[in-house]
KOLMIVO-563423 format. One line per field, with one value per residue (C-alpha): residue number from 0; residue in one letter; x, y, z. Coordinates in steps of 0.25 Angstrom, whole numbers, plus 5000, padded with zeros to 4 digits. Layout:
<sites>
n = NUM, ...
res = A, ...
c1 = X, ...
c2 = Y, ...
c3 = Z, ...
</sites>
This chain:
<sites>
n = 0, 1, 2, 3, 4, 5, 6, 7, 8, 9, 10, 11, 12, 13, 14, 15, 16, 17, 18, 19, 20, 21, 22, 23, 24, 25, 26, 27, 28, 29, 30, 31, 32, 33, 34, 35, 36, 37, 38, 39, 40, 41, 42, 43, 44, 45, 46, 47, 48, 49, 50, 51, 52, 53, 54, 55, 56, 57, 58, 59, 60, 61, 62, 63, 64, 65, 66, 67, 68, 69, 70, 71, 72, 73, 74, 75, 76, 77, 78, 79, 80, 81, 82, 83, 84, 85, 86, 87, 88, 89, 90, 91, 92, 93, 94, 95, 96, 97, 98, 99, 100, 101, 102, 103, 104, 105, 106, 107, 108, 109, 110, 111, 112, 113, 114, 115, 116, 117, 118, 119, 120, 121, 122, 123, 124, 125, 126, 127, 128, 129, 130, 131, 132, 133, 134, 135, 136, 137, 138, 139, 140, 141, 142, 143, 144, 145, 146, 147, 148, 149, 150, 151, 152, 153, 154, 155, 156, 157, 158, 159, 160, 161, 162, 163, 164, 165, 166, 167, 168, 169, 170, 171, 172, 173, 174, 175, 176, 177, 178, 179, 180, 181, 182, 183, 184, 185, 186, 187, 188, 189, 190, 191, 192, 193, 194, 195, 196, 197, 198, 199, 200, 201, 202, 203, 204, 205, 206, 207, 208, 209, 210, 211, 212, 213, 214, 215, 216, 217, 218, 219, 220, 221, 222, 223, 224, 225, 226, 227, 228, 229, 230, 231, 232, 233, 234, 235, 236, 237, 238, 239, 240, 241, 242, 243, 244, 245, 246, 247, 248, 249, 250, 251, 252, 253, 254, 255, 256, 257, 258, 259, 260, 261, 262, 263, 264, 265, 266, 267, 268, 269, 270, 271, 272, 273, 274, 275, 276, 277, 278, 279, 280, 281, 282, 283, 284, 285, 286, 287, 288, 289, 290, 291, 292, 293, 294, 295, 296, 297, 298, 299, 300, 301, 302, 303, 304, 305, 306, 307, 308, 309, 310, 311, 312, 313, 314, 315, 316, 317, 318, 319, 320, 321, 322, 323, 324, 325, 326, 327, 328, 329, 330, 331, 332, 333, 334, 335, 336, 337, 338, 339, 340, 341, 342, 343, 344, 345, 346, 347, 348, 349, 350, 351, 352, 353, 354, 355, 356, 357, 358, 359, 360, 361, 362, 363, 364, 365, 366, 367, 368, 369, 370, 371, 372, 373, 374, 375, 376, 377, 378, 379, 380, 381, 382, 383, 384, 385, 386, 387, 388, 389, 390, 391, 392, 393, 394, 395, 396, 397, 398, 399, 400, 401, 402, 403, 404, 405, 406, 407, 408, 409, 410, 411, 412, 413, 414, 415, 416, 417, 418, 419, 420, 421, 422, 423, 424, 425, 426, 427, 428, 429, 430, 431, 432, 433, 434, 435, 436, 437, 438, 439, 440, 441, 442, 443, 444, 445, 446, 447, 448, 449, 450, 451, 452, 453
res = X, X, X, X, X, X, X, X, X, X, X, X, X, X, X, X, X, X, X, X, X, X, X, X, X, X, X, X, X, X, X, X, X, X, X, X, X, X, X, X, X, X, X, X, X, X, X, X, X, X, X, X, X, X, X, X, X, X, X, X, X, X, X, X, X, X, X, X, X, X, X, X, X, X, X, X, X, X, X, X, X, X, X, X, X, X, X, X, X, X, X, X, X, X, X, X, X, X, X, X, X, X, X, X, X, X, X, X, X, X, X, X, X, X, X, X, X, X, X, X, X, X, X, X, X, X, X, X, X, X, X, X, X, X, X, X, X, X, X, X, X, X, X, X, X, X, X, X, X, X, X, X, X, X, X, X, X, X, X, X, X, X, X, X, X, X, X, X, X, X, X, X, X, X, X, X, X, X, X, X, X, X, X, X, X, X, X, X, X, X, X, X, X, X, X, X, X, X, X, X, X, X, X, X, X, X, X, X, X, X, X, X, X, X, X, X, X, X, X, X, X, X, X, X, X, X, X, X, X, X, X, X, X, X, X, X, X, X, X, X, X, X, X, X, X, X, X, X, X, X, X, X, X, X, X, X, X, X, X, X, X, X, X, X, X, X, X, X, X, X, X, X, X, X, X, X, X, X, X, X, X, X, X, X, X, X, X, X, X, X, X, X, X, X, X, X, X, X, X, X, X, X, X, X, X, X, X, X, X, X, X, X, X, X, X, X, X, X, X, X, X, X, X, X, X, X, X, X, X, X, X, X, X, X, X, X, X, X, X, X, X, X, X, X, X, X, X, X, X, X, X, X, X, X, X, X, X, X, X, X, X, X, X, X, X, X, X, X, X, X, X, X, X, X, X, X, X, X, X, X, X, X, X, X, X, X, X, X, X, X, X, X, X, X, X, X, X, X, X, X, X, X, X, X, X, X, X, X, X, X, X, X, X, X, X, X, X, X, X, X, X, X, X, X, X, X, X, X, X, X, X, X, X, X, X, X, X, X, X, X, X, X, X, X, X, X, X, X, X, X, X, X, X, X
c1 = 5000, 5011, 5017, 5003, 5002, 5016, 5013, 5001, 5006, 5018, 5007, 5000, 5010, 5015, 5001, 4996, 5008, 5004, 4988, 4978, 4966, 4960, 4954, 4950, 4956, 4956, 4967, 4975, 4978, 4985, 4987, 4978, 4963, 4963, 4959, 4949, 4955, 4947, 4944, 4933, 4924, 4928, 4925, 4912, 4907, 4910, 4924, 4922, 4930, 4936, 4929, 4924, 4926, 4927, 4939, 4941, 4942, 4957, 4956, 4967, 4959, 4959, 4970, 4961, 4954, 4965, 4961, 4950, 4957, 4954, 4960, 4972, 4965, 4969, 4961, 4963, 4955, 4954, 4946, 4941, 4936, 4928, 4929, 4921, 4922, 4911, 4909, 4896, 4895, 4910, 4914, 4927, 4930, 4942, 4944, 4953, 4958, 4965, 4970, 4963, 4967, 4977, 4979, 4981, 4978, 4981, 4977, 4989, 4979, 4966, 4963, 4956, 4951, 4965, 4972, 4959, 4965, 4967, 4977, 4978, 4989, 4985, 4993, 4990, 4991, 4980, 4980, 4980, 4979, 4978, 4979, 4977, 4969, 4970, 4966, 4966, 4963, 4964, 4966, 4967, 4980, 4977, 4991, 4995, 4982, 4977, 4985, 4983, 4982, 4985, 4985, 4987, 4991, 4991, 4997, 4991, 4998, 4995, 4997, 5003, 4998, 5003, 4996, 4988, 4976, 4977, 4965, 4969, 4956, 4947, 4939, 4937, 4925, 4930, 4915, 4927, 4938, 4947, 4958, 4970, 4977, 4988, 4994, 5006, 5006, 5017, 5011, 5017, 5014, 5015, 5004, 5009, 5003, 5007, 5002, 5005, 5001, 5002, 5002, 4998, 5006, 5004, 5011, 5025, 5023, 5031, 5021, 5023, 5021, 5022, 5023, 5022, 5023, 5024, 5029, 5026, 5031, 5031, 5023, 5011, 5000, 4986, 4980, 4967, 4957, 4943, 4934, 4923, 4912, 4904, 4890, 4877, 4863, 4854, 4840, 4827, 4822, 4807, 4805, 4792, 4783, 4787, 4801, 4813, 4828, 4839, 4849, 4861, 4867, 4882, 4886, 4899, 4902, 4917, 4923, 4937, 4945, 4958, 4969, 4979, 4988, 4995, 5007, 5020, 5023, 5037, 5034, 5043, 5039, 5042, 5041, 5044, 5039, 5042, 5039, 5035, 5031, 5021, 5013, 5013, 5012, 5023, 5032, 5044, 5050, 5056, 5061, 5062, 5057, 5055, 5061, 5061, 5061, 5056, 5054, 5043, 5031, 5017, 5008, 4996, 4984, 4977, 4965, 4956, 4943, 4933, 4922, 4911, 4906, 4893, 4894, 4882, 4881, 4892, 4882, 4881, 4892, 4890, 4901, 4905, 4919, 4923, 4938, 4945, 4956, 4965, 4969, 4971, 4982, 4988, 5003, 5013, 5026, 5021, 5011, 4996, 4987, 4975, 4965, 4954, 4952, 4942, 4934, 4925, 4912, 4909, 4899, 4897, 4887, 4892, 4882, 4885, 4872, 4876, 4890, 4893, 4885, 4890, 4885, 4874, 4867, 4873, 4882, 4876, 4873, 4889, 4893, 4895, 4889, 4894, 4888, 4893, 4897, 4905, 4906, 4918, 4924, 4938, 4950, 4951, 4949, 4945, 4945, 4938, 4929, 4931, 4922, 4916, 4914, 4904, 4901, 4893, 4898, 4894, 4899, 4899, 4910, 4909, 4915, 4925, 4925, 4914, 4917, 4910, 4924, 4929, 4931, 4938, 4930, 4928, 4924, 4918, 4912, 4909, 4909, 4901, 4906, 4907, 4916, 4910, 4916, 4905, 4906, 4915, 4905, 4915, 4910, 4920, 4913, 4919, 4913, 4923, 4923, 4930, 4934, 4942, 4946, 4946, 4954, 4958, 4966, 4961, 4956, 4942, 4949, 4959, 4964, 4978, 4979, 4989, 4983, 4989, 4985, 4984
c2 = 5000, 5009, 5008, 5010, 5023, 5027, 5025, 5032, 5044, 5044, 5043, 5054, 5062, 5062, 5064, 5075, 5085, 5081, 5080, 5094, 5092, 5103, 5110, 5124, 5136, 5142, 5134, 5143, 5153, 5148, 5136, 5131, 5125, 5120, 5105, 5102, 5092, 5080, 5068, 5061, 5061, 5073, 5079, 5071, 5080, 5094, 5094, 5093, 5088, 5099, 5092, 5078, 5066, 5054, 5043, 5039, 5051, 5058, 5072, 5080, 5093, 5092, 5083, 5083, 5071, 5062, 5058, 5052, 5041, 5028, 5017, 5021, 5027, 5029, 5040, 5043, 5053, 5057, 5068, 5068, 5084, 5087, 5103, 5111, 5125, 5133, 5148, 5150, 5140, 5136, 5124, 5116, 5104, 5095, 5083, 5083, 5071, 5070, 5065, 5073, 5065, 5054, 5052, 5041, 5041, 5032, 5033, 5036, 5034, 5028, 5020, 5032, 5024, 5023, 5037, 5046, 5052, 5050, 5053, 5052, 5053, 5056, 5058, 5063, 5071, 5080, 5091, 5107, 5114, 5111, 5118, 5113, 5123, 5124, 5137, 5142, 5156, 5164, 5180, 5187, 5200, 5207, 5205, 5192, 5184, 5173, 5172, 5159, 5160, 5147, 5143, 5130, 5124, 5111, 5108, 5106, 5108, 5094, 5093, 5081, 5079, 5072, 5075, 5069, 5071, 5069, 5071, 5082, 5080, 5069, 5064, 5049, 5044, 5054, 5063, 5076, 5075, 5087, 5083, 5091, 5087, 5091, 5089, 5092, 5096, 5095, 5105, 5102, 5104, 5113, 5122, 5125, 5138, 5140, 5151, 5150, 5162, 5157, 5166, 5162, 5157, 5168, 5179, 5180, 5180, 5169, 5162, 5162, 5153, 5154, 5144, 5145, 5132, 5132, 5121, 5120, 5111, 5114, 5110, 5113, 5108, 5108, 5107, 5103, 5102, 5096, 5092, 5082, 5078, 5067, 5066, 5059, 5063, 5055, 5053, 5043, 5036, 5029, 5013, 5014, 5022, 5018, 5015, 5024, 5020, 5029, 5034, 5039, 5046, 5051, 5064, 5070, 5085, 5089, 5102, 5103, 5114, 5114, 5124, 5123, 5135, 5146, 5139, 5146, 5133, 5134, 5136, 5135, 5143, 5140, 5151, 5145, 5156, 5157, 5161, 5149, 5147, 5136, 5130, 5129, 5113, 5114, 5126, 5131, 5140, 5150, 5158, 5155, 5168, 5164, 5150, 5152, 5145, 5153, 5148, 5154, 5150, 5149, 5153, 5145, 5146, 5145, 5137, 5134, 5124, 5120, 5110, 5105, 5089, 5082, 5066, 5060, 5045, 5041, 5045, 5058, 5068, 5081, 5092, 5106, 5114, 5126, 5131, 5146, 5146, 5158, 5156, 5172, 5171, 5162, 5166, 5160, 5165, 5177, 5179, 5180, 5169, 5180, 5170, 5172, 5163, 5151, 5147, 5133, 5128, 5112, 5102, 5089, 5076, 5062, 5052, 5037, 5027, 5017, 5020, 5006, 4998, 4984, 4975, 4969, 4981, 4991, 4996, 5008, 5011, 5013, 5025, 5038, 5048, 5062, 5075, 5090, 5103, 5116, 5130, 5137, 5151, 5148, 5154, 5160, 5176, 5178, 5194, 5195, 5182, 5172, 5159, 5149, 5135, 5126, 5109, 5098, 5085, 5070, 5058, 5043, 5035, 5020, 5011, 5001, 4990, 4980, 4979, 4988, 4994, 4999, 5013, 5011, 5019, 5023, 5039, 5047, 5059, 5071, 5086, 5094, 5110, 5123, 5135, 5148, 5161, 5173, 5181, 5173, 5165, 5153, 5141, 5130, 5116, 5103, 5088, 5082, 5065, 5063, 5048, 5044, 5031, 5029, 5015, 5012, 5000, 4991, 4977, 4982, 4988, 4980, 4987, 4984, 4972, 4961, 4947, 4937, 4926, 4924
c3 = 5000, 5003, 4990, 4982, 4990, 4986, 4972, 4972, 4978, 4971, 4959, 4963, 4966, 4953, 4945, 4953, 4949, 4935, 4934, 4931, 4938, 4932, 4918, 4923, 4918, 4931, 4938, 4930, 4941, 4955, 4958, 4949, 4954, 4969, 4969, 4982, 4991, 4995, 4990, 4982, 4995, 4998, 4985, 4985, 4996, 4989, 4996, 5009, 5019, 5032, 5042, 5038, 5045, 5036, 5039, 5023, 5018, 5016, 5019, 5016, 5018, 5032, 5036, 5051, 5045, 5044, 5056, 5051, 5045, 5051, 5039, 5030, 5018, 5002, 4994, 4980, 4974, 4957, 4951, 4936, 4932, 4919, 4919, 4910, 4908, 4900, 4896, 4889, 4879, 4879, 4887, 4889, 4897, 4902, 4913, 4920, 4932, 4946, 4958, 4969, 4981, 4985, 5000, 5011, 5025, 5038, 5051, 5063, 5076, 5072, 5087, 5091, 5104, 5108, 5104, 5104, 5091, 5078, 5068, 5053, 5042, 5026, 5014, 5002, 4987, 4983, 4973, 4977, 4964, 4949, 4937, 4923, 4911, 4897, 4891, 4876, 4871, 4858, 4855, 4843, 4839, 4826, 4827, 4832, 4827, 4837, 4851, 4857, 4873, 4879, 4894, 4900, 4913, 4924, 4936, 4950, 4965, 4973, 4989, 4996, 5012, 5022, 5035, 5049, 5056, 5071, 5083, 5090, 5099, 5101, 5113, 5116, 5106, 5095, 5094, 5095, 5087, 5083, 5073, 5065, 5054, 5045, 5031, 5027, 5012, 5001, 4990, 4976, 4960, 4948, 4941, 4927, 4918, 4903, 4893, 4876, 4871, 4855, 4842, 4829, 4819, 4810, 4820, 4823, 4838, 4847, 4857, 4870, 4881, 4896, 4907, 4922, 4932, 4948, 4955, 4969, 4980, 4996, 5009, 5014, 5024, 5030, 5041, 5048, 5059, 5061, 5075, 5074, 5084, 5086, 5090, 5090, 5086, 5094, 5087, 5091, 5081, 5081, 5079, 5082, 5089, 5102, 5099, 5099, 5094, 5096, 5087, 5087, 5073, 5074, 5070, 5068, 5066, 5060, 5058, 5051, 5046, 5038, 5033, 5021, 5024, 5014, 5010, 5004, 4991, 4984, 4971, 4958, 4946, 4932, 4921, 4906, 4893, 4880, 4866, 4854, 4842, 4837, 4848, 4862, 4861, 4853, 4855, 4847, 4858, 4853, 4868, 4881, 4888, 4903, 4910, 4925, 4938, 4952, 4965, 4972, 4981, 4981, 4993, 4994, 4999, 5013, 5013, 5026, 5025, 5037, 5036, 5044, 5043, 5047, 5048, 5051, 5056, 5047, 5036, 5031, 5032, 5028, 5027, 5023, 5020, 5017, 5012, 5011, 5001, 4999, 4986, 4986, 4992, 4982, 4978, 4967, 4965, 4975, 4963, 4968, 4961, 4960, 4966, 4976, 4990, 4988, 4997, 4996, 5002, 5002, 5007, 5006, 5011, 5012, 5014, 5018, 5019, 5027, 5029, 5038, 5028, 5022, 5014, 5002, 4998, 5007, 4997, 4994, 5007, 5010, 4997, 5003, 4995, 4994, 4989, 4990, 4985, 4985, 4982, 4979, 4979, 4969, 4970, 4955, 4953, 4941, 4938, 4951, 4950, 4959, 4954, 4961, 4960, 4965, 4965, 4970, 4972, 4975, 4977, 4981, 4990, 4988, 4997, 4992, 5002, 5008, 5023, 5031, 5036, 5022, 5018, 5006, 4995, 4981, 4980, 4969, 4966, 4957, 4957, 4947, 4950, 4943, 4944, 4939, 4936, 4938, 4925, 4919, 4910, 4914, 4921, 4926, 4928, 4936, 4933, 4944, 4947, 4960, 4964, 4975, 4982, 4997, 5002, 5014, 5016, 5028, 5032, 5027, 5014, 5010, 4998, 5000, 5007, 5002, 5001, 5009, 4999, 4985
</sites>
């Protein structure tokens, strides 16, 4: 097992540097589009995930819930997106696929009775940014004839965490639990941004192309916090008219909270022009004009995010988050990006029939099904215009094993969103397909067990 995971992470190590994960224009400025963390449950539920308590669920977010952990855990999480973009009666399209979420998990203290704590480790790759568009356009000089504008650009900035989540509190039956959690972040990747400004043929102009790339490498980290009570709602419930049967329905409350602090990245910068003649797929280069190398940095954004959760009898749980960016204060190469702050609104309902449930014909009864939404301020100032982008999600989690113990579990779910620009006349609409695997190797999952006979 130890060396699967090496391979894999050595795998995705090396296909996250080199994957664009998205089609839209606008991950031309900054870093590029900010890519949600969570996974495919996660996403499932409109991206919720501050203060919810779920023990299969890796959640990098807020590292407090790694105490949650009770089994050693795998996710693996991919993402397919059909973009379109439309303005009037003009539309494009492209797809585009990625790794959203790779992460392992194992529990340090689990015997709770014994340490009245509990403690956690996760590591993991998940993506930060990405940047990847592909724009054309055409003017007319009485002098020059047609101009041909073209810009292009991919890349993505990815985050490696390695953190624990510990119980700072708890008292003797676990109903009050207050727990902190950290990860450590190694921040890493390149964003690439090229112009071609071609002339026709028939002119005597050179073209000219431009090309600017930042590499970034350097540490970072985040941090979190979340308390959760347990209680019991007690209810009567009538057999007949004379007889009365107690019962009892759990509830748990959680609150969470978690930062990701400004950080100051060591950035290297790459400028490359120079002037051509035929095209740009196939340049004749006829002078080198700029060929330079700086190192520099990059201040990165504070982002804070609190959530309130709801679980109900192990049935329903219901939560909502909310996340502050400062994207304003963006700075590359002590160059202010120009973007705004975003601020993100999510909620999110999963429902579990019969969540203990084994057997013929109880199947069904066992899927966790998953809806939700959210509502986004972005980042991008455009003349003054900051859009906004809203979507609803839903979702089913299938579980892969037959004992009544197993959480191993096959995720999926879809996102239908769309980004608006007011006055723009431009709209920006996302058709995503999230799936994810959740294993977790045990006497009830055994996924990698070696047999003993053949």
């Amino acid at each position: 097992m130890n060396k699967l995971l090496l391979i894999l992470c050595v795998l995705y190590t090396a296909l996250a540097s080199a994957q664009q994960s998205t089609n839209s224009p606008y991950s031309i400025y900054g870093l590029g589009q900010e890519e949600i963390q969570g996974t495919t449950a996660m996403m499932s539920m409109g991206g919720v995930g501050t203060a919810v308590v779920n023990p299969i669920w890796i959640n990098s977010a807020n590292p407090a819930s790694y105490t949650d952990i009770s089994r050693p855990s795998f996710n693996f999480d991919v993402r397919d997106e059909y973009y379109s973009l439309s303005s009037g009666n003009v539309s494009q399209s492209a797809n585009s696929f990625s790794i959203q979420n790779f992460s392992f998990a194992f529990p340090i203290i689990n015997n709770y009775k014994k340490f009245k704590r509990r403690c956690g480790f996760s590591f993991g790759l998940t993506p930060y940014t990405s940047s990847g568009y592909d724009m054309f356009f055409t003017s007319e000089n009485a002098d020059l004839g047609n101009i041909n504008y073209h810009f292009f650009g991919d890349g993505s900035i990815n985050r490696l965490n390695a953190g624990l989540g510990f119980d700072l509190l708890a008292n003797k039956k676990r109903t009050n639990v207050l727990s902190l959690g950290i990860n450590g972040q190694y921040v890493f990747g390149n964003i690439a941004r090229n112009r071609a400004t071609e002339f026709s043929s028939a002119s005597a102009a050179s073209s000219l192309y431009r090309s600017s790339t930042i590499e970034i490498s350097d540490i970072g980290y985040n941090a979190g916090i979340r308390f959760s009570h347990i209680d019991t709602i007690k209810t009567k419930t009538a057999l007949t008219d004379s007889t009365f049967v107690k019962v009892e329905t759990p509830i748990m409350i959680s609150t969470g909270a978690s930062i990701t602090p400004a950080l100051i990245l060591n950035t290297n910068a790459q400028q490359l022009e120079y002037t051509y003649t035929d095209s740009i797929q196939n340049p004749n280069i006829i002078d080198t004009l700029i060929d330079s190398r700086a190192n520099g940095q990059t201040n990165a954004p504070l982002s804070i995010s609190a959530g309130l959760s709801f679980n109900i009898n192990n049935a329903w749980t219901i939560a909502v988050d909310a996340r502050h960016t400062m994207w304003s204060n963006l700075t590359i190469n002590d160059q202010n990006a120009g973007l705004n702050d975003a601020t993100r609104l999510s909620a999110g309902i999963e429902w579990v029939p019969e969540y203990d449930k084994r057997g013929r014909g109880q199947y069904a009864r066992i899927i966790r099904y998953r809806i939700g939404g959210s509502f986004e301020q972005t980042m991008l100032n455009l003349s003054g215009v900051q859009p906004i982008r809203y979507g609803i999600n839903s979702g089913r989690g299938v579980p892969l094993g037959a004992a009544a113990a197993s959480t191993s579990m096959f995720n999926i779910g879809g996102e239908v969103a769309q980004r608006q620009t007011s006055g723009s006349g431009l709209n920006e609409t996302f058709f995503n397909l999230h799936v994810g695997f959740v294993i977790t190797p045990h006497r009830y999952d055994q996924w990698f067990a070696k047999r003993k006979y053949d």
